[in-house]
C-alpha positions as a Markdown table, in Angstrom:
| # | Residue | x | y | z |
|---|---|---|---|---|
| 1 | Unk | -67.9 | -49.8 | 28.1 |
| 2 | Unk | -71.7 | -49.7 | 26.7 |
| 3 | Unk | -73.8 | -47.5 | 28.5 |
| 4 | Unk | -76.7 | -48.6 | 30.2 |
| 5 | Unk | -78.4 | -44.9 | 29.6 |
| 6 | Unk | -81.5 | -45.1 | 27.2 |
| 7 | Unk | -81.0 | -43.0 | 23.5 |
| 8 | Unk | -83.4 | -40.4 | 25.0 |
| 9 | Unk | -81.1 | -39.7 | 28.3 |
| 10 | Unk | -78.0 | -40.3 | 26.3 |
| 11 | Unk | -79.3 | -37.3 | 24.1 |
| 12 | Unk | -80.8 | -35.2 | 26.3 |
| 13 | Unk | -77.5 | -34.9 | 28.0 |
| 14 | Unk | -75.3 | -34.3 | 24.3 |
| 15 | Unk | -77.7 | -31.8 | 23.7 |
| 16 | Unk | -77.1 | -29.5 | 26.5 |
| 17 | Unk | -73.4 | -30.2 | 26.2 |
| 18 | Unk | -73.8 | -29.2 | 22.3 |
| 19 | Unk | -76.2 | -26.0 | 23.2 |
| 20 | Unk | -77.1 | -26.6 | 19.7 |
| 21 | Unk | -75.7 | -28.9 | 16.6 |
| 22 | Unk | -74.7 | -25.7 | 14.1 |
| 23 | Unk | -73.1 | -22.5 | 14.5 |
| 24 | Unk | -71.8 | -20.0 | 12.2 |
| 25 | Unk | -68.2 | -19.3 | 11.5 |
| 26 | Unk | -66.6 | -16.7 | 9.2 |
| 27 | Unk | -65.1 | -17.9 | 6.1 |
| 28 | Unk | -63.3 | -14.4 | 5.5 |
| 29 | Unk | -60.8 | -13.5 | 8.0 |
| 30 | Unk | -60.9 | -10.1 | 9.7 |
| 31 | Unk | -57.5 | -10.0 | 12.1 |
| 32 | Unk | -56.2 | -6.6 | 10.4 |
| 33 | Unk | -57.4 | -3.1 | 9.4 |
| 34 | Unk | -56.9 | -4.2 | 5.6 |
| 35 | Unk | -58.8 | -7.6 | 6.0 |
| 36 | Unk | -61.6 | -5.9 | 7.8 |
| 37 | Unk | -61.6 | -3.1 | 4.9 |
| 38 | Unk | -62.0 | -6.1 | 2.5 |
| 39 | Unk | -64.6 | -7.6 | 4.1 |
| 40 | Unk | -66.8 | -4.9 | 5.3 |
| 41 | Unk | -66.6 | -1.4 | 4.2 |
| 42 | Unk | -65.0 | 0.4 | 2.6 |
| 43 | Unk | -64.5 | -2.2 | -0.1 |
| 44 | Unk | -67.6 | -4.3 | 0.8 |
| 45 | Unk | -70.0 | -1.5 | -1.3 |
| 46 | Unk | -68.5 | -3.0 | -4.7 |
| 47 | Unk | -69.9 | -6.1 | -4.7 |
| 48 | Unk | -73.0 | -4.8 | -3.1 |
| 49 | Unk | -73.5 | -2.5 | -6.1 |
| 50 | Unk | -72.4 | -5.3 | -8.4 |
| 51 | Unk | -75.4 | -7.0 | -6.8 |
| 52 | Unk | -77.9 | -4.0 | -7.4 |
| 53 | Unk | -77.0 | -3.9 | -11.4 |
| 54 | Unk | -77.0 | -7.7 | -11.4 |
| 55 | Unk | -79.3 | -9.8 | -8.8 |
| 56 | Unk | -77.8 | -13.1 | -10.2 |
| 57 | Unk | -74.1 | -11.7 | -8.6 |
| 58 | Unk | -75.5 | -12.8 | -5.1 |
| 59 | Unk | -74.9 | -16.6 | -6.3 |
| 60 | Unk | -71.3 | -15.5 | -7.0 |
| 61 | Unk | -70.4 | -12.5 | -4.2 |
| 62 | Unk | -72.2 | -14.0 | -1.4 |
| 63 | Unk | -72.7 | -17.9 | 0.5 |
| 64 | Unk | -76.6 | -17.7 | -1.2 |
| 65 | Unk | -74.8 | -20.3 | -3.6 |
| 66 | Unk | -74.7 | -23.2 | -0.8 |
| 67 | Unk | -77.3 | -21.8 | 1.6 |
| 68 | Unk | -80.4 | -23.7 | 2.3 |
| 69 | Unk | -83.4 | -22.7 | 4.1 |
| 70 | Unk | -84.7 | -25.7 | 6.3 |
| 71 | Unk | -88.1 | -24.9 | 7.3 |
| 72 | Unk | -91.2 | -25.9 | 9.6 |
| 73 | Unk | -94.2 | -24.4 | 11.6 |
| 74 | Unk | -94.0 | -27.8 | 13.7 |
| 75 | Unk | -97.1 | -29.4 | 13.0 |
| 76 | Unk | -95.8 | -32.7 | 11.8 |
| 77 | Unk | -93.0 | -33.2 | 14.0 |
| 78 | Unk | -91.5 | -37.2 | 13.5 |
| 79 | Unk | -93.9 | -39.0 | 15.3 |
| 80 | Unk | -94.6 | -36.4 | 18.0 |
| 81 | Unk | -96.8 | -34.6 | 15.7 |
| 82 | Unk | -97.8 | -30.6 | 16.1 |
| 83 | Unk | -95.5 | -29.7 | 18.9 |
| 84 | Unk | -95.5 | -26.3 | 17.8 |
| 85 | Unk | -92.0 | -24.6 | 16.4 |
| 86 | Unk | -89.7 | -23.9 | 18.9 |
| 87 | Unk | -90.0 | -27.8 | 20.3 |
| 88 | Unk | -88.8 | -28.3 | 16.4 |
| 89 | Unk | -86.3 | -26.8 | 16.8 |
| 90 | Unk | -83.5 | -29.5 | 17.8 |
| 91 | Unk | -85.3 | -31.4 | 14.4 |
| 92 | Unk | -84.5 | -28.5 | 12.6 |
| 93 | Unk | -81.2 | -28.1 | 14.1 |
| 94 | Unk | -80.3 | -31.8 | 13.0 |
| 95 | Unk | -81.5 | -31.8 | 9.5 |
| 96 | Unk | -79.2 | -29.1 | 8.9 |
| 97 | Unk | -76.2 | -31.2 | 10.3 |
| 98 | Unk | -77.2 | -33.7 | 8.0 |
| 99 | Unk | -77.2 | -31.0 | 4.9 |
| 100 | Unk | -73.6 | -30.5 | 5.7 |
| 101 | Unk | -71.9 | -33.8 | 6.9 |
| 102 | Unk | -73.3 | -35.5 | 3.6 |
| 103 | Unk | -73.7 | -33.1 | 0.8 |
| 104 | Unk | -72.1 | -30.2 | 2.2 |
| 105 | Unk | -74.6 | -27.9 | 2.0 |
| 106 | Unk | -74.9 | -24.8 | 4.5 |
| 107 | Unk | -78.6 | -24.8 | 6.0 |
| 108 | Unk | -80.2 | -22.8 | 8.5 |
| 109 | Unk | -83.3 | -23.7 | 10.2 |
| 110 | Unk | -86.2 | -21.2 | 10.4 |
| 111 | Unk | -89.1 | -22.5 | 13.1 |
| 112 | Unk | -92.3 | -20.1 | 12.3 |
| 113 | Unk | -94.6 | -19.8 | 14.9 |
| 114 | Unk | -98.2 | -20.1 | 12.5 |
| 115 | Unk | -100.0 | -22.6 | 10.5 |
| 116 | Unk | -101.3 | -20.2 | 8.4 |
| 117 | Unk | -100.3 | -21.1 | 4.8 |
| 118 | Unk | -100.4 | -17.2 | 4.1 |
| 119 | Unk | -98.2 | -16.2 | 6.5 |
| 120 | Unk | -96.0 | -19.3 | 5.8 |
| 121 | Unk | -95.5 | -18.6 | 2.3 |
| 122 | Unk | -95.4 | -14.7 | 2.6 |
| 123 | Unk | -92.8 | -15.3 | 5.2 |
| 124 | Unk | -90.7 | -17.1 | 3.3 |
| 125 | Unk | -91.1 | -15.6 | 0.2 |
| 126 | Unk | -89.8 | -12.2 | 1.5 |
| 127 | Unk | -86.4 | -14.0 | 3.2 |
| 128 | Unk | -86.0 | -16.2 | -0.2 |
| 129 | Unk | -83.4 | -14.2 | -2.0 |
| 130 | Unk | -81.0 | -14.8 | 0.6 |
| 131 | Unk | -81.3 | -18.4 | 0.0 |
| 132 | Unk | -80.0 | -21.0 | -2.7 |
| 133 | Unk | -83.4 | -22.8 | -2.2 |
| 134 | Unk | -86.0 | -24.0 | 0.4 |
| 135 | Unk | -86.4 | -27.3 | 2.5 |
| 136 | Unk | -89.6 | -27.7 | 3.8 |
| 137 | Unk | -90.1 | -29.8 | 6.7 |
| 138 | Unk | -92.3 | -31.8 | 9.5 |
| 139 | Unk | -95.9 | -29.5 | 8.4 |
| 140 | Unk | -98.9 | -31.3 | 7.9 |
| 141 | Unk | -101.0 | -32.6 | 5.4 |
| 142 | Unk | -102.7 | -31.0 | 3.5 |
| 143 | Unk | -101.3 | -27.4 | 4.0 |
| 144 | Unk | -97.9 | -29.2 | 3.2 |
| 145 | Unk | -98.8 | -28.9 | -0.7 |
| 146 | Unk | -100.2 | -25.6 | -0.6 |
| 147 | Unk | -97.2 | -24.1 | 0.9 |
| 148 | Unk | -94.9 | -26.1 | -1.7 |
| 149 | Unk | -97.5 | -25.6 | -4.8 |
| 150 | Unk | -97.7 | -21.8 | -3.8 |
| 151 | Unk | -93.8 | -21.1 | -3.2 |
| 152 | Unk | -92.8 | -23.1 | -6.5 |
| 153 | Unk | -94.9 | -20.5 | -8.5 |
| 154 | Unk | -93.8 | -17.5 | -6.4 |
| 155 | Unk | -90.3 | -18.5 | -5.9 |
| 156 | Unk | -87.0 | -19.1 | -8.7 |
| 157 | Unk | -85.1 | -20.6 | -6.1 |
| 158 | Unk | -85.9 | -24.9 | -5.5 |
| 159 | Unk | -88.6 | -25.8 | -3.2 |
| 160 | Unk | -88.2 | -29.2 | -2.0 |
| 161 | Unk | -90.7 | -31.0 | 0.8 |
| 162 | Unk | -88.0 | -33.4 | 2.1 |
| 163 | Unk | -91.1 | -35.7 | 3.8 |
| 164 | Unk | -92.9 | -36.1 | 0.3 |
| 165 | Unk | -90.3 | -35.9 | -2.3 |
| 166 | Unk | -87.3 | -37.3 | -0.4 |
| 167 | Unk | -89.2 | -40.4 | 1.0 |
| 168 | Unk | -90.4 | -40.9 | -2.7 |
| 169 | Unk | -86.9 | -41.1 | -4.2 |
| 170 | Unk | -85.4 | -43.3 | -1.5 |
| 171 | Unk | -88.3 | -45.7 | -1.7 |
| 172 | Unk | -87.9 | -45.9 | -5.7 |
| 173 | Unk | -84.2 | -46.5 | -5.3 |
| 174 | Unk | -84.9 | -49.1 | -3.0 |
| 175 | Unk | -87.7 | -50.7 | -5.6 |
| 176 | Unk | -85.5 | -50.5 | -8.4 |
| 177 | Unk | -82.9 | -53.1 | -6.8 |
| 178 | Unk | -85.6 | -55.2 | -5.5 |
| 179 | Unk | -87.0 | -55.4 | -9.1 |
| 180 | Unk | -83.7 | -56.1 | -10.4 |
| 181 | Unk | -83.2 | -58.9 | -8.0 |
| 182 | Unk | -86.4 | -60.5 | -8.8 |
| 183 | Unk | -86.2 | -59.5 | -12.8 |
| 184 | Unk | -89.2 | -57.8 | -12.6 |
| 185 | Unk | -90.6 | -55.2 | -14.3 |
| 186 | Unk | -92.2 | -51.6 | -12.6 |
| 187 | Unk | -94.8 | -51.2 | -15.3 |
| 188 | Unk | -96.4 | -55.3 | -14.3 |
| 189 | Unk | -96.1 | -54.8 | -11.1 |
| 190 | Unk | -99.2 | -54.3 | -8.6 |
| 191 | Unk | -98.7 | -52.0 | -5.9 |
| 192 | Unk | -100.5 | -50.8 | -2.5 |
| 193 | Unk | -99.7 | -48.8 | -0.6 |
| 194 | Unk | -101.0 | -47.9 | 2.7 |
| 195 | Unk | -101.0 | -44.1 | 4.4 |
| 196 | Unk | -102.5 | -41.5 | 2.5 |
| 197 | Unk | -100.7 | -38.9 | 3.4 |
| 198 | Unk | -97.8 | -36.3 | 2.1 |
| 199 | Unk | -95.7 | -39.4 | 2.1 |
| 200 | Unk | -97.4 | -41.7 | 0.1 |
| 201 | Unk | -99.3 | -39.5 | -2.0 |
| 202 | Unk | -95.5 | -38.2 | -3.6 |
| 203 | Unk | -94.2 | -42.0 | -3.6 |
| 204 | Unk | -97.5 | -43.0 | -5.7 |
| 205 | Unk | -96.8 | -39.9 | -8.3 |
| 206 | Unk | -93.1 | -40.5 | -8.3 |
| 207 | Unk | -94.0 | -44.4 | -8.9 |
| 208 | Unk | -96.2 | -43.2 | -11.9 |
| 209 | Unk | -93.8 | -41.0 | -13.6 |
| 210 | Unk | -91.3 | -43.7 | -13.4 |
| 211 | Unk | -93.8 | -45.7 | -15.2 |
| 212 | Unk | -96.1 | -47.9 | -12.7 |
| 213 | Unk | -99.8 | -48.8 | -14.0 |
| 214 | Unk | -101.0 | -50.6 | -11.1 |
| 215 | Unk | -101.0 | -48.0 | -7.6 |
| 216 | Unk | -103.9 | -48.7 | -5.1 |
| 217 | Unk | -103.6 | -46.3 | -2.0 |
| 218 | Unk | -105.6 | -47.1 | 1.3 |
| 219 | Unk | -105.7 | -45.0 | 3.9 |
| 220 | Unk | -107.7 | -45.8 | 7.4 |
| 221 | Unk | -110.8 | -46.3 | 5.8 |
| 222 | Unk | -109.7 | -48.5 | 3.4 |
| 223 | Unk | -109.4 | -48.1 | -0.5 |
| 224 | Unk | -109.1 | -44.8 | -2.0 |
| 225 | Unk | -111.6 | -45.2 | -5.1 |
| 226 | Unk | -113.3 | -42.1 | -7.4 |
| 227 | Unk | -116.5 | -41.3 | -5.5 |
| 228 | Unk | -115.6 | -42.7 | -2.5 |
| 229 | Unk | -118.5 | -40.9 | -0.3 |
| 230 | Unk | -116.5 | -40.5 | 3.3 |
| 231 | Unk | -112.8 | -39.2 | 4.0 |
| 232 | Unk | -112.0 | -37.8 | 1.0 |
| 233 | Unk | -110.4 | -34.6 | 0.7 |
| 234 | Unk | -109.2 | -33.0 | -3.0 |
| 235 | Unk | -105.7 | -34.5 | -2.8 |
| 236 | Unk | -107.4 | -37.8 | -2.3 |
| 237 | Unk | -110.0 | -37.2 | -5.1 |
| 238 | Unk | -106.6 | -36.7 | -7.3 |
| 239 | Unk | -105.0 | -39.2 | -6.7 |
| 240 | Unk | -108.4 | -41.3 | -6.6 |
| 241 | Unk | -108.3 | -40.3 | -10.5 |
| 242 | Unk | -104.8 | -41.8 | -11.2 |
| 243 | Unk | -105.0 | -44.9 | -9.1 |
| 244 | Unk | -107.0 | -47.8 | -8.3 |
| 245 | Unk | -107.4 | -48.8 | -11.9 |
| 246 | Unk | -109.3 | -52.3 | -11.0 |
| 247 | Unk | -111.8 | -49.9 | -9.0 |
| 248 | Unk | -111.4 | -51.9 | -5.9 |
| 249 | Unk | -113.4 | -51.7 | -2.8 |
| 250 | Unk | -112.6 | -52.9 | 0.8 |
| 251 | Unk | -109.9 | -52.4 | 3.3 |
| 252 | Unk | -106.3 | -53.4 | 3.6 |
| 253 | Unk | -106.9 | -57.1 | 3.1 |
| 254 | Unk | -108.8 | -56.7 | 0.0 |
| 255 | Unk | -106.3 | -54.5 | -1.3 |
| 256 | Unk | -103.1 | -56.9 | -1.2 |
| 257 | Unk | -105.2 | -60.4 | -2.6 |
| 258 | Unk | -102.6 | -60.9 | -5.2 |
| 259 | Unk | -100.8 | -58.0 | -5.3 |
| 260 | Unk | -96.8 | -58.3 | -5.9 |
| 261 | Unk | -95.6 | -55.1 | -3.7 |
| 262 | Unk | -96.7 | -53.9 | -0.5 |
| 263 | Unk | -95.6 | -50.1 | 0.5 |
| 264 | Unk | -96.7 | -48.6 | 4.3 |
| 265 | Unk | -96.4 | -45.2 | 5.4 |
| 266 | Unk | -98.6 | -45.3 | 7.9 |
| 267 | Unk | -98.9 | -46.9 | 11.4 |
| 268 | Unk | -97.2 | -50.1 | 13.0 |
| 269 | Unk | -98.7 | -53.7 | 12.8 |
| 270 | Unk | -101.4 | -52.7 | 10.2 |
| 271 | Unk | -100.3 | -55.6 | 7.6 |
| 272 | Unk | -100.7 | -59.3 | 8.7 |
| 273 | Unk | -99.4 | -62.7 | 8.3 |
| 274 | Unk | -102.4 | -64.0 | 6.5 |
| 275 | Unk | -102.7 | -60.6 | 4.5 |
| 276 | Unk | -98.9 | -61.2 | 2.9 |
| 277 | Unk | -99.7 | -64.8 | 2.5 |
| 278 | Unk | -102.8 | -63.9 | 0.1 |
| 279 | Unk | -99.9 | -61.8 | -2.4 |
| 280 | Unk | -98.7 | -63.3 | -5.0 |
| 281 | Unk | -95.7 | -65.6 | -4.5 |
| 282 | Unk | -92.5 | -63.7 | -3.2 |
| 283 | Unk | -94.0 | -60.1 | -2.2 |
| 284 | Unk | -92.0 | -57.5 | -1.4 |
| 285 | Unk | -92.6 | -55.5 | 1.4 |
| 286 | Unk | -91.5 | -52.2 | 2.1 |
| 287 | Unk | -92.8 | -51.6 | 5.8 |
| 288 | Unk | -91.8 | -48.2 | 6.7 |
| 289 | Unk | -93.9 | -46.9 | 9.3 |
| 290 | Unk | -91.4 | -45.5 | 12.9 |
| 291 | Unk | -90.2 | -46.1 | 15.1 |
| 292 | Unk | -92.8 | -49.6 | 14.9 |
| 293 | Unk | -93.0 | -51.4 | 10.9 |
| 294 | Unk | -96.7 | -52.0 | 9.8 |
| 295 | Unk | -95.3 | -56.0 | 10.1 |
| 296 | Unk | -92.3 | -57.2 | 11.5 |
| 297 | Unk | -89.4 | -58.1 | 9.4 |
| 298 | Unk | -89.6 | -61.7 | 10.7 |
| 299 | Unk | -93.5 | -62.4 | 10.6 |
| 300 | Unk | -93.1 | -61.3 | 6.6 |
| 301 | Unk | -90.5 | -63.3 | 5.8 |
| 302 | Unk | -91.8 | -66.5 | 6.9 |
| 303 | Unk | -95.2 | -65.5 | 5.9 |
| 304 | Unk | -93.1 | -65.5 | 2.3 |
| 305 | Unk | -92.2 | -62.2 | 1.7 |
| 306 | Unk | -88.8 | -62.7 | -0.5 |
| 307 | Unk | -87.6 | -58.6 | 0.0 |
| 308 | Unk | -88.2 | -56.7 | 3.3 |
| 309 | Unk | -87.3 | -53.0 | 3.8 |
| 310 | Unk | -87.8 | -50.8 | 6.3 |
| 311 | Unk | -87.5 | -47.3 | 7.8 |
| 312 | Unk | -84.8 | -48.6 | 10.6 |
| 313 | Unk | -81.1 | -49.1 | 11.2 |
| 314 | Unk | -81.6 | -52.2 | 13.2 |
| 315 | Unk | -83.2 | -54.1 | 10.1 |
| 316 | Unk | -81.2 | -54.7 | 6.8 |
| 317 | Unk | -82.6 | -52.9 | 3.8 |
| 318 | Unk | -83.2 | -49.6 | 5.4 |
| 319 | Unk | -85.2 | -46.7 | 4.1 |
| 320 | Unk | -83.5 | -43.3 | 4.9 |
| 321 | Unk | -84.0 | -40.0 | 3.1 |
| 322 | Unk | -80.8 | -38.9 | 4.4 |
| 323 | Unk | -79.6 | -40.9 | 0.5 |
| 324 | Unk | -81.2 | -38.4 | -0.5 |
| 325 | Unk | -82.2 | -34.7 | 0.2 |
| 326 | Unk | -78.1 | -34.1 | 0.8 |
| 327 | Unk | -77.4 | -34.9 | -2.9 |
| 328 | Unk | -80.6 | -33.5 | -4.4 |
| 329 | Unk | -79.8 | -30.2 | -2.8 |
| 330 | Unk | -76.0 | -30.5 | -3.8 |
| 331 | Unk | -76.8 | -30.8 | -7.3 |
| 332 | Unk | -79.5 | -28.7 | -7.3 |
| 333 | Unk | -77.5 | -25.8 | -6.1 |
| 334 | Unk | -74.3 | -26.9 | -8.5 |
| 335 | Unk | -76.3 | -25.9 | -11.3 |
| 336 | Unk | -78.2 | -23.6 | -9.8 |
| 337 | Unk | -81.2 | -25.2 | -10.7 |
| 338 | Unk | -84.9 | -23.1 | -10.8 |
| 339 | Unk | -86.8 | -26.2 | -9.1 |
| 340 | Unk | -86.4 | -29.7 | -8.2 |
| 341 | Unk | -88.8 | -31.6 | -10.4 |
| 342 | Unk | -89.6 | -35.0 | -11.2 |
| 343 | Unk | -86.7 | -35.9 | -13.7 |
| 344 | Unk | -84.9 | -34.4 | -11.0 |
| 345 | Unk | -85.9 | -36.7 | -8.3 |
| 346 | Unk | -85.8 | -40.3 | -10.7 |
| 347 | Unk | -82.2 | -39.7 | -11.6 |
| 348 | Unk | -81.7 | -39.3 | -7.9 |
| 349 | Unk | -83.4 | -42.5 | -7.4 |
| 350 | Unk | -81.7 | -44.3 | -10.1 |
| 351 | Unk | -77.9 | -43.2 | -8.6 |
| 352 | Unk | -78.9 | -44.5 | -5.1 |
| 353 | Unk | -79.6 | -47.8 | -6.6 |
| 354 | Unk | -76.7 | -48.0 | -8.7 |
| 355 | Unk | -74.8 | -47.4 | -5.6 |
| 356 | Unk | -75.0 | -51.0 | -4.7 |
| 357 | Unk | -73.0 | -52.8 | -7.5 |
| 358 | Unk | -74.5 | -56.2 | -9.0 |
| 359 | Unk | -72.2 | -58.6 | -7.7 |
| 360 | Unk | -73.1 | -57.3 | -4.0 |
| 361 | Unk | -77.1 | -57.0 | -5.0 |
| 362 | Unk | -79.3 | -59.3 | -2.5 |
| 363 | Unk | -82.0 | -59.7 | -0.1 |
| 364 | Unk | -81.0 | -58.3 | 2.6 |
| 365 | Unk | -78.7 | -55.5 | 0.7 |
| 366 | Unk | -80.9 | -53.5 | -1.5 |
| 367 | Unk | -79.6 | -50.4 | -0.5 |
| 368 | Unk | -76.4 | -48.0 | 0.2 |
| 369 | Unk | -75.4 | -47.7 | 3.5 |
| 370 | Unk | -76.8 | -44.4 | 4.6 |
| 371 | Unk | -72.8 | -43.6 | 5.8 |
| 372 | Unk | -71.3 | -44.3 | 2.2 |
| 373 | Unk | -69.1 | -41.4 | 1.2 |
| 374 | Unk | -70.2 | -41.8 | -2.1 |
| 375 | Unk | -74.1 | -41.3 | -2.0 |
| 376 | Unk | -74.3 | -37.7 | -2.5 |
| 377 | Unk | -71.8 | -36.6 | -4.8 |
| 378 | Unk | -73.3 | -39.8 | -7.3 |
| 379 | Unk | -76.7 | -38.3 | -6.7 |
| 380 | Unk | -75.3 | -34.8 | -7.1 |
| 381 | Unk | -74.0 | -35.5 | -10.4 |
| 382 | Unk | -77.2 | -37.4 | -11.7 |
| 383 | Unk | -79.7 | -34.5 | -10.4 |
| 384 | Unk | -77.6 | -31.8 | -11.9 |
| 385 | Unk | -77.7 | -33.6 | -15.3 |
| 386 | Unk | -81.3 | -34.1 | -15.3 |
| 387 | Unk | -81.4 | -30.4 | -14.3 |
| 388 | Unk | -79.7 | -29.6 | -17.3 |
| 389 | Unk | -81.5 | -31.5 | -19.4 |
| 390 | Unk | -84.8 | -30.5 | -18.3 |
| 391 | Unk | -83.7 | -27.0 | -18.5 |
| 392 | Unk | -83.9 | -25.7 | -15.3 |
| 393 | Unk | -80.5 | -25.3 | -14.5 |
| 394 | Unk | -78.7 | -21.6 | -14.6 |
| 395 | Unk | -75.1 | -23.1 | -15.0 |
């Protein structure tokens, strides 16, 4: 029988049942005196001095192989926004349930309680050699990309900000299918998007490397243009330098006259009827924005939007990093790779979208079900290759 109980009760009660969604368990048994003397001392000081003449032995004596550091200082938090760290926590908790159900990867949360990039990044750079690399997760724009820019150069393990990177690769997957229903190509495509924050900003630079020539970004005061005089920060002035070729000005509305692809990251019912009726003929529309869309699947569609995606389950076509991070991280640590980088991150792209075979390619299926078995071990392979061929990889 259904329950009538709302998701929030429903979970509020599984989570004290669970009293938290990981634990530890021992993968070496310790039942006798001689198991015990295998796995801690006496014999445990060989591999430890293995270790001290040879660092790289940690991949190969210890779990740092599969182990993978998820963490936050809880400024970002979903859509609660800066709740602080230890309200994180059950986030944090989650995401690393989601590491190991799909891409078997063995992550621990770490909830630090400042938002102080220098104690962030010193924090974590002293606890890093334990690690096989570093998810970072729900911290706010823009100390976001100072942490990851910083930790990348002080760090030889992957650094990977799940919120930029991982929404990037899922939302090119997604636009690779949608292109390849609609024969079209990236590089004549033009794009807005709206939200200018760690989320869109990665999407628009993933979209670029992949070869895109077209990218306007608006944010809440409209279009991002070079010399824009008010709400600009230096991220913005960046990408203000690699976008907006036309030079637009205006808001939202001005933005989409004629463009072929709409992509929010930003706030519910922001894009209108009338605004997706002024693209050119059969948009698509990737509205994204959660737990409410920017427009509602149905309002686009008959406003002639021909390819719909969103961010939830409810809708077909849906949006989900968890295609992603599982895999990236599973390849990534299969080849012990130095960093994640953009290679890295198209390939993953490219498997999602090769996921869903031709024959079952179509408007409302545009995208692997986030529950296929076969997601992260074909993004696995593809990001381990492009590791290797980038030369990052160890193995």
């Amino acid at each position: 029988m259904a329950s009538h109980k709302s998701y929030a009760e429903r979970s509020l009660e599984k989570h004290e049942a669970w009293r938290g969604k990981i634990e530890i368990s021992a993968r070496a048994p310790v039942g006798s005196r001689d198991e015990l003397s295998l796995a801690y001392t006496p014999g445990v000081a060989e591999p430890c001095l293995r270790i001290q003449k040879d660092p790289d032995l940690s991949y190969t004596y210890t779990r740092r192989w599969n182990l993978c550091l998820v963490v936050t200082d809880g400024s970002a938090v979903l859509g609660l926004g800066n709740i602080g760290p230890l309200a994180a926590m059950p986030v944090m908790e989650g995401k690393c349930a989601l590491f190991k159900a799909f891409g078997g990867v063995d992550a621990f949360p770490l909830c630090i309680k400042s938002n102080d990039v220098d104690e962030i990044c010193r924090t974590i750079e002293l606890i890093s050699g334990s690690f096989g690399g570093v998810n970072l997760e729900d911290i706010a724009a823009p100390r976001c990309f100072e942490i990851e820019e910083r930790l990348k150069k002080s760090c030889d393990i992957p650094i990977f900000h799940d919120d930029q990177h991982g929404t990037a690769v899922v939302t090119y997957a997604a636009l690779i299918n949608a292109m390849r229903l609609l024969g079209r190509r990236l590089e004549e495509m033009r794009i807005v998007m709206n939200g200018a924050g760690a989320a869109s900003l990665a999407i628009a630079q993933l979209l670029i490397a992949a070869g895109a020539k077209d990218i306007s970004l608006c944010d809440s005061r409209g279009l991002i243009y070079q010399g824009r005089p008010e709400g600009m920060n230096p991220l913005k002035e960046k990408m203000a330098a690699i976008t907006n070729p036309r030079g637009l000005r205006g808001g939202l509305a001005e933005a989409v006259k004629d463009a072929d692809i709409f992509i929010g990251v930003s706030v519910a019912h922001v894009l209108t009827g009338e605004m997706v009726r002024q693209m050119r003929k059969d948009p698509i529309i990737f509205a994204c924005a959660n737990p409410t869309p920017e427009i509602e699947p149905d309002e686009a569609k008959a406003a002639g939007a021909r390819i719909i995606a969103t961010g939830r389950s409810d809708y077909p076509n849906q949006i989900n990093n968890v295609l992603a991070f599982p895999g990236i991280f599973r390849g990534a640590f299969d080849c012990r790779a130095r960093e994640i980088n953009d290679e890295m991150n198209l390939a993953a792209a490219r498997a999602i979208a090769d996921l869903v075979p031709q024959n079952e390619l179509s408007e409302e299926k545009i995208m692997p079900a986030a529950f296929d078995p076969g997601v992260a071990s074909a993004v696995a392979r593809a990001v381990a290759d492009a590791a290797r061929k980038t030369g990052v990889a160890r193995i």
